[in-house]
Structure formats: C-alpha cells, structure tokens
C-alpha angles and dihedrals in degrees: 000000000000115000111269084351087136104006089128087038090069108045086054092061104044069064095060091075138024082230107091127223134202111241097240090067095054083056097053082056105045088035083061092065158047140243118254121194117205122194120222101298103004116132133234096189113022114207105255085034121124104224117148097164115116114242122203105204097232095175137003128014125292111204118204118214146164137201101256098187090322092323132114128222139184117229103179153317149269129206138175106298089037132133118207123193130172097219097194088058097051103026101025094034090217128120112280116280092196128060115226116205146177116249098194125349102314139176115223115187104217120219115202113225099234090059097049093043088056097044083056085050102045094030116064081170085051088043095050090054107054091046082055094047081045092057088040088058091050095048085051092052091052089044094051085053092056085047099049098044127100118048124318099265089059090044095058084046098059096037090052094050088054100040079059097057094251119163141165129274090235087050103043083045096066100040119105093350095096113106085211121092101213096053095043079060098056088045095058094050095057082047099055087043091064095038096059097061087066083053091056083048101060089034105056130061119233092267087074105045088054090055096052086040084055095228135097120282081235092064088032090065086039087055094047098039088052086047095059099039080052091053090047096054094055 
C-alpha cells in the first residue's frame, strides 16, 4: 500500500462501529481493492445489476435510491468512511433493488468478494467489526425513520437541524470527555454520525432533499419560504 494513500481512509472507518479494530487489518482489507472514480450521477451499482463486491466511499457522496410508481426517492446517504453493500446481490444473491449514485465527483475503494469473505473467515477481529458497522447501519435506519416521521414541515425541521450538525447538549457533553478509551470511542461514533448529516447538506441539491423528505421540491421551497418568514417575524 502507498504510504498515507488511505490514512484518513482508515480513521473514518474505525468510525464506522463501536467494535475497534487494529490498523493492520484495515490494510489487509484496502490492500485487497481498487479505486473507482465516478463522475456527477454515474452510478456505481445500477439498480437490476449483480454486484456483490463491498465499496468503501474515499471522496465525494453516494446516494442510494429506488423507482416508487415512476418516481424516484432517495433513501440515504454515503459519505467518505462508508461501507456500502447491496445486500440483495451478496446475501440474496439476486440483481440490486437500489441504485447507487454519485452525487458529485467521488472515489469509491472496491472490495472483491472474495477478499472481504476470506478476511471474515481468517479474522475473528475483522469478523467482530463488521457485525458491529452492520449494527451501526441498522441503528442509522431506525434513526432516519425517527427523523423522517411527523408531517413534512417537522421533517424539514429536523432535518434541517441535523443536516446542520446539530446535536444535543447531553450528547455533545459526552463526546470526547471519557478518560476511557473504549467509551471515548463510542462517543466519537455517535459524533461522526451526527456530523455527517451537515456534510450531505452542503453536498445535494433540493431536489434531493425533497426525495429523501418524501415530498415535492415545490412544497419543499413552500416549507422553507414560510420558515424563514416565520424566523423573521421572531
């Protein structure tokens, strides 16, 4: 591996799960695939493509999405320190459901299968991490649901609010105070976590934004225009 190649790379990813893991694993793993560059809107799974391969988002913002009756939503996000899988390609063995795209020029580092499956086999370490991302995602879906619930005036509030960094006082707090090691880590996961929703902010179009809030980019400038008379008012 070229010296500092993925250096911040890899401390994104020790981010990715509570579960640590030493720095010579994450460069069996890198060492194992290639860069990919995707232009604005090219895709790195197509939705009806077999891929079953892991990607790692190195630069830029991947944006998952699926055909709902001829209309296109958005149902996250992927920035640098992210691993993507189609899961209907490697668990289910079926094409992709979901289209992954590049929102602006962006770098994603491809695993082959095959390199990732035998770093699982020979790493219980590797092997306890990526149960741990894997928990991580699942904690973020259930979070983006929180998030997305309520009527769509709320849900541009709190998305705003997110998409802002904001976090709570409790929260910020906690992170990066703990003399233990293990817990600062923690800390700082659930920080990054919250810090990356400002990121997807800065990085999409409203058009975007309107397709994960699950309304039109017409209501969605309503919503914000009555926001800021709102503000103005106070």
């Amino acid at each position: 591996m070229e010296s500092n190649r993925y250096d911040q790379l890899k401390k994104l990813l020790a981010l990715e799960a509570k579960q640590r893991l030493r720095e010579e694993v994450f460069d069996t793993l890198l060492d194992g695939g290639e860069e990919l560059h995707l232009s604005t809107y090219e895709p790195m799974i197509d939705a009806g493509e077999f891929n079953p391969h892991i990607f790692i988002v190195k630069e830029g913002l991947i944006r998952g999405t699926y055909l709902d009756k001829n209309m296109e939503k958005t149902v996250g996000f992927a920035l640098p320190g992210t691993v993507i899988i189609s899961f209907h390609c490697y668990y289910g063995g079926e094409p992709s459901y979901y289209r992954y795209e590049a929102c602006c020029q962006t770098v994603v580092v491809r695993i082959p299968r095959q390199h990732f499956d035998t770093l699982l086999q020979r790493s219980h370490e590797f092997a306890l991490w990526v149960t741990s991302a894997h928990q991580n995602q699942l904690y973020y879906n259930e979070f983006q649901k929180h998030i997305l619930s309520g009527d769509a005036k709320s849900r541009l509030i709190q998305l705003t609010c997110r998409l802002s960094g904001i976090i709570t006082d409790n929260q910020a707090d906690n992170i990066g105070n703990s003399a233990d090691s293990a817990e600062n880590h923690d800390c700082n996961v659930r920080k990054e976590m919250h810090q990356r929703w400002g990121k997807i902010f800065q990085l999409v179009p409203s058009k975007i934004i309107a397709s994960y809030l699950g309304i039109t980019e017409q209501h969605l400038s309503k919503i914000k225009k009555e926001l800021i008379k709102e503000k103005a008012q106070l």
